[in-house]
VEXDREN-2710 file (C-alpha; in Angstrom, 1 decimal):
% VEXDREN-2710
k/r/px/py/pz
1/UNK/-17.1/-26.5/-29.9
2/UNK/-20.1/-29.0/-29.1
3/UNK/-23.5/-28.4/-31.2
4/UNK/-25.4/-27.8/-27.5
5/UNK/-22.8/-26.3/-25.5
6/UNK/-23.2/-23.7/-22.7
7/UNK/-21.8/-21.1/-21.5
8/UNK/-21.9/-20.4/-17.5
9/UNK/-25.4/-18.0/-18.2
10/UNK/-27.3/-21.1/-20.3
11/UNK/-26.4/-19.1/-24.0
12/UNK/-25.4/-21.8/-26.5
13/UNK/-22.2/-20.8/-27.6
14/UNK/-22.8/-22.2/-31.3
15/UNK/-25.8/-19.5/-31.1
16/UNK/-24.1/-17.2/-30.0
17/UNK/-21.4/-17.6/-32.1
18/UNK/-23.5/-16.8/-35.1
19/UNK/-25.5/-14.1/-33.7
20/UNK/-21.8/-12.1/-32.9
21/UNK/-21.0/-12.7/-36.7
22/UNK/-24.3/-11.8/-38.1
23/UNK/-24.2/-8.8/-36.2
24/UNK/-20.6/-7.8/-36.7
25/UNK/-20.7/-8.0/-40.6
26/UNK/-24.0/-5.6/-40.4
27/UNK/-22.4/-2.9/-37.8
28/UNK/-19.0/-2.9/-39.3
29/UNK/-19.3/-0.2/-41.9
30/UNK/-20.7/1.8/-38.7
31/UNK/-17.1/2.1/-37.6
32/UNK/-15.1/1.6/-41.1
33/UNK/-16.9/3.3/-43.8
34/UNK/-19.3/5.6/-42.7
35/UNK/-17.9/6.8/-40.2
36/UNK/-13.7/6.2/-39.3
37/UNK/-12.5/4.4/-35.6
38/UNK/-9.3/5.7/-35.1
39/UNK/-7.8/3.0/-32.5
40/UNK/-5.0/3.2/-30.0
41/UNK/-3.2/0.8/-27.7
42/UNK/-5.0/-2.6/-29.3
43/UNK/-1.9/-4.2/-28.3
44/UNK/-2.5/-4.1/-25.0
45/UNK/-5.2/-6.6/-25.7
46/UNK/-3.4/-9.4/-26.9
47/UNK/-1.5/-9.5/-23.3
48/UNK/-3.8/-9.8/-20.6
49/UNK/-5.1/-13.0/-19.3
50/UNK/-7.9/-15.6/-20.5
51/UNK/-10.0/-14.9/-17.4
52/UNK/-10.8/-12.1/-14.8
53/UNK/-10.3/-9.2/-16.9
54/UNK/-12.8/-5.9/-16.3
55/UNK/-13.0/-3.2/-18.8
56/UNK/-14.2/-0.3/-17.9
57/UNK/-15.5/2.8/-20.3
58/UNK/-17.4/6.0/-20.7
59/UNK/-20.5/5.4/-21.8
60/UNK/-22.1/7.7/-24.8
61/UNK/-24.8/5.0/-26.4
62/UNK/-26.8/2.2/-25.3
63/UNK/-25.7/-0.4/-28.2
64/UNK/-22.4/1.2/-30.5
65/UNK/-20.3/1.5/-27.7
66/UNK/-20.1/-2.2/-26.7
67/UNK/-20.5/-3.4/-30.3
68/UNK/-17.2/-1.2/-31.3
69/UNK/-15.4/-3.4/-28.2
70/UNK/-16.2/-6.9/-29.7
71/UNK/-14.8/-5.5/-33.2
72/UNK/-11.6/-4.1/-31.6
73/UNK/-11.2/-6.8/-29.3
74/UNK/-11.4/-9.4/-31.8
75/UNK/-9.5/-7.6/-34.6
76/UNK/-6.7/-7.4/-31.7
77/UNK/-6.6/-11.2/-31.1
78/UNK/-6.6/-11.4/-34.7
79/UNK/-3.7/-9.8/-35.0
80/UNK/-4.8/-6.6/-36.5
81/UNK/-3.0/-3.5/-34.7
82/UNK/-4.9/-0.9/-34.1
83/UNK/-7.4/-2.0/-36.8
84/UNK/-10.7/-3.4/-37.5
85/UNK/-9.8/-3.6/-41.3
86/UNK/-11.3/-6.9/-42.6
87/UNK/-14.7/-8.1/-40.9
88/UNK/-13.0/-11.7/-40.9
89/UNK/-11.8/-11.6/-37.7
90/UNK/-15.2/-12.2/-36.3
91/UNK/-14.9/-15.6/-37.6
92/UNK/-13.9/-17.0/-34.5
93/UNK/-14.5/-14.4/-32.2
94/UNK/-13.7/-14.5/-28.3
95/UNK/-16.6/-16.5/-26.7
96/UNK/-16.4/-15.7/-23.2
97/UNK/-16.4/-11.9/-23.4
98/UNK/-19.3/-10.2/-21.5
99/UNK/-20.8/-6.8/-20.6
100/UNK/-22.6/-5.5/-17.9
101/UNK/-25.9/-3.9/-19.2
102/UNK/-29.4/-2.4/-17.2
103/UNK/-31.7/-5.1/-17.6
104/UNK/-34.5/-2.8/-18.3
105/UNK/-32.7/-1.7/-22.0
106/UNK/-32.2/-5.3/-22.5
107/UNK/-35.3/-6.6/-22.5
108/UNK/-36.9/-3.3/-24.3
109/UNK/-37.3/-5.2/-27.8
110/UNK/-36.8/-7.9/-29.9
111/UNK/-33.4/-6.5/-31.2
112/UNK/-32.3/-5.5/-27.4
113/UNK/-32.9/-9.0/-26.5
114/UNK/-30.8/-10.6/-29.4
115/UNK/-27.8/-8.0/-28.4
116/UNK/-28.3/-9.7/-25.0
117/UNK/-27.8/-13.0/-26.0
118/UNK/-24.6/-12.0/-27.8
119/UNK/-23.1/-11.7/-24.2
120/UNK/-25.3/-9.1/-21.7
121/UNK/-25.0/-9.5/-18.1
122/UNK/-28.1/-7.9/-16.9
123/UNK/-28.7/-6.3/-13.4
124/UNK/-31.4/-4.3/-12.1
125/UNK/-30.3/-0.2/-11.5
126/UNK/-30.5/0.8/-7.7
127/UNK/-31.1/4.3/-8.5
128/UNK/-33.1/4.8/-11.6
129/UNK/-36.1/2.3/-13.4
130/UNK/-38.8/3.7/-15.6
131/UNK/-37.2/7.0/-16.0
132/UNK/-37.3/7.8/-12.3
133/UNK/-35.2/8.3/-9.5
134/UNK/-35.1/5.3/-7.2
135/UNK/-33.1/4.0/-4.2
136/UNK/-32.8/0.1/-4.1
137/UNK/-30.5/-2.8/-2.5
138/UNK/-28.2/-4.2/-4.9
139/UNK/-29.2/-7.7/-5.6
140/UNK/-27.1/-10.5/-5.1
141/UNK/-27.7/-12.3/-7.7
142/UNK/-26.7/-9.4/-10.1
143/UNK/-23.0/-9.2/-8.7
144/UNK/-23.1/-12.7/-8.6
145/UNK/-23.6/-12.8/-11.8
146/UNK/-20.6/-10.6/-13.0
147/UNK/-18.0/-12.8/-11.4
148/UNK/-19.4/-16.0/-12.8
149/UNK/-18.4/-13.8/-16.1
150/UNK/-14.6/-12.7/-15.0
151/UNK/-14.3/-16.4/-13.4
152/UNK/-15.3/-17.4/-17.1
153/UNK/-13.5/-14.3/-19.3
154/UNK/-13.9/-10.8/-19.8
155/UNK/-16.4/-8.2/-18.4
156/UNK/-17.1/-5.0/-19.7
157/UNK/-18.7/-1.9/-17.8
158/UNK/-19.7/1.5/-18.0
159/UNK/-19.1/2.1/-14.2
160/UNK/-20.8/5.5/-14.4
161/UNK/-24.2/4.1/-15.6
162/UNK/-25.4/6.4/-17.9
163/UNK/-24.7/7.8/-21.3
164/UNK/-24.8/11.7/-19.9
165/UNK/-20.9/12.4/-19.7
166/UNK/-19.1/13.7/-16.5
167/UNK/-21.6/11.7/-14.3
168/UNK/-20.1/10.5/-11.5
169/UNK/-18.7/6.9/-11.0
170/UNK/-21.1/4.2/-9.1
171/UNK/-19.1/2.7/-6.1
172/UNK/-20.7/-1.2/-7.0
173/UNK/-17.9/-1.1/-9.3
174/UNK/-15.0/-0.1/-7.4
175/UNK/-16.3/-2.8/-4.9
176/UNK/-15.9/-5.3/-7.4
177/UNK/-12.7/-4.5/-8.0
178/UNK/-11.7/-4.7/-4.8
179/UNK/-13.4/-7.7/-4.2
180/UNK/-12.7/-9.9/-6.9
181/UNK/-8.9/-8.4/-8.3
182/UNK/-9.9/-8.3/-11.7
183/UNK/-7.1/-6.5/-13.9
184/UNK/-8.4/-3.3/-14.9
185/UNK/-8.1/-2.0/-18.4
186/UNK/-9.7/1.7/-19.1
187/UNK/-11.4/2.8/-22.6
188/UNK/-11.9/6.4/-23.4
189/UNK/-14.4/6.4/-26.4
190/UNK/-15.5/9.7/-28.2
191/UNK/-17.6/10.7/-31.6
192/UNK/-20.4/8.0/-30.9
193/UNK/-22.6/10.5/-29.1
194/UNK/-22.4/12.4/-32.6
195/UNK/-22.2/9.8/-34.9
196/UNK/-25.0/7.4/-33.8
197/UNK/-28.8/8.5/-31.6
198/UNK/-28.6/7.9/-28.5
199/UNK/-29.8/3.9/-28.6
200/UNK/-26.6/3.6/-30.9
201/UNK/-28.7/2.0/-33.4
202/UNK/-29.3/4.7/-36.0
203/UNK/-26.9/6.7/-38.1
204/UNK/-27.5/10.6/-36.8
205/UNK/-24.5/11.6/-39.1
206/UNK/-21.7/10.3/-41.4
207/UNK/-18.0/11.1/-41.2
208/UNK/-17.7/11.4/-38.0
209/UNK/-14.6/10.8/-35.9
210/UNK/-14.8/7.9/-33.5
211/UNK/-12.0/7.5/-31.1
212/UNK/-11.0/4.3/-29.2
213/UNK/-8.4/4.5/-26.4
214/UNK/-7.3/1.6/-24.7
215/UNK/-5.0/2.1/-21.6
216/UNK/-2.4/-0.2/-19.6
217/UNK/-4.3/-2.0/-16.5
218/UNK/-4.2/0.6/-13.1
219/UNK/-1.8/-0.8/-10.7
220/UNK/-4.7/-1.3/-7.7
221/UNK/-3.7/-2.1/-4.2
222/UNK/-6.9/-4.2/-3.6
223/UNK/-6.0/-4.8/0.2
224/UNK/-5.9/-1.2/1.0
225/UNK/-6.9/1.2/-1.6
226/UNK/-10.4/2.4/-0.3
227/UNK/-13.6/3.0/-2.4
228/UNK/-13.1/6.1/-2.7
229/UNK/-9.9/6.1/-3.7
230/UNK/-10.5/4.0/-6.8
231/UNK/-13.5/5.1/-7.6
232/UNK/-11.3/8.6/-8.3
233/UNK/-8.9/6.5/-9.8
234/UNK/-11.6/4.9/-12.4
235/UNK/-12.8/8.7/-13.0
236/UNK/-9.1/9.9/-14.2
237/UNK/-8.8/6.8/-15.7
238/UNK/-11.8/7.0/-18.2
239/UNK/-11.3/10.7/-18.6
240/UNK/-14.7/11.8/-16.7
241/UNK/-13.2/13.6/-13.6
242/UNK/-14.7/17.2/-13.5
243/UNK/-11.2/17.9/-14.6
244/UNK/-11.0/16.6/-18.0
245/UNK/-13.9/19.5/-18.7
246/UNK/-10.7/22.0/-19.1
247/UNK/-9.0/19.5/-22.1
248/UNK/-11.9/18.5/-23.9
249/UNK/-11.2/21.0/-27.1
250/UNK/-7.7/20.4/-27.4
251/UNK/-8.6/16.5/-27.5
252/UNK/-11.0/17.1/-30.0
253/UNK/-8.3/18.8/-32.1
254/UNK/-5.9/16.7/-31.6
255/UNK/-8.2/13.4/-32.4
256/UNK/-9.1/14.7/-35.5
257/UNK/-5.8/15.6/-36.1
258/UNK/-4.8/11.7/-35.6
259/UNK/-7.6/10.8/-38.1
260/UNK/-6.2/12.7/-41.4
261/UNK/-3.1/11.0/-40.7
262/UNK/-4.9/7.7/-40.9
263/UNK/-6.7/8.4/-43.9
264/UNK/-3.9/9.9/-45.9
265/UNK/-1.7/6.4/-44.6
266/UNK/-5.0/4.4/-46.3
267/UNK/-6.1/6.0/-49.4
END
């Protein structure tokens, strides 16, 4: 890697480099120590392609949700299944991973701007700035902007926009999807909302559970699938469908459930 080279958003990758280990060594206790990460399906990772992959998630913080990505992901190209044992993975972590974020959290603070850095796309919300309702164009630059980052690697999104669960799905996304056939890889995340406030930068409580699901891409028709239809798709997907309201106690059970196992295969 060149002392002074760029990435396609003007970030020196050296910089950035450091910044992604710096931060990973101090936020991985968050997830492996304090508080368990119980992962499934990390080896769906280590198939997909270099380029023009979109994840897409729930959303229950601003900040531990995305950082608890870039340790799975990079623990998975490590070759650590279902794992984030061992910070050292972060050593050479994936450089062109990206994630879409409101600009107006990202530029809230010293530390929200050094998160950004680490690999934010930032775009303006149509419907809510300032904590209040508002109804704005999308602008071009911000979409744009997202498929410089899946021409260049790997986007993440939180296609609901919001860390309030069962929120329905914005449509920008499924029109990215349609438009730019990404492949489409759902995470269902769960315990952070408990675990961390609602920044994601604070400890609320220890021992929580923390689940991470990762799914096999949706089989898309991008020529004729309508909005609509995978914007439905996206809500079953990432488990937010009105729906999913009816399971959530059994899942609970059954994720803590999964995490004894882990801990009596551990200690």
């Amino acid at each position: 890697m060149g002392l002074f080279k760029k990435n396609p958003f003007g970030h020196y990758l050296l910089l950035k480099k450091w910044l992604i280990r710096i931060l990973g060594a101090l936020t991985h206790r968050r997830y492996r120590g304090f508080n368990e990460l119980v992962i499934e399906g990390s080896e769906i990772i280590t198939k997909l392609p270099e380029t023009n992959v979109l994840f897409v998630s729930n959303h229950q913080t601003y900040f531990a949700d995305v950082v608890s990505m870039f340790h799975v992901f990079n623990a998975s190209l490590s070759g650590r299944v279902d794992s984030i044992k061992n910070v050292g993975y972060l050593w050479q972590p994936k450089m062109n991973l990206y994630y879409v974020a409101a600009k107006e959290t990202m530029q809230s603070g010293p530390l929200a701007r050094i998160f950004a850095y680490a690999g934010a796309i930032t775009v303006e919300r149509t419907w809510r700035a300032a904590g209040q309702d508002i109804n704005r164009q999308v602008k071009v630059s911000d979409i744009t902007n997202i498929a410089n980052a899946l021409d260049d690697g790997w986007v993440i999104t939180f296609p609901q926009g919001t860390t309030k669960p069962f929120k329905p799905i914005r449509k920008g996304t499924a029109h990215i999807i349609r438009k730019y056939k990404p492949v489409v890889v759902p995470i269902v995340i769960d315990g952070f909302r408990r675990s961390f406030d609602k920044k994601g930068l604070l400890i609320k409580k220890k021992g929580i559970l923390q689940s991470f699901v990762i799914k096999e891409p949706l089989e898309i028709d991008y020529e004729n699938d309508s909005i609509d239809k995978i914007v439905e798709q996206l809500e079953y997907a990432i488990e937010q469908h009105p729906s999913f309201l009816k399971v959530i106690p059994q899942k609970e059970l059954e994720a803590e459930e999964a995490l004894n196992k882990k801990r009596e295969w551990e200690y």
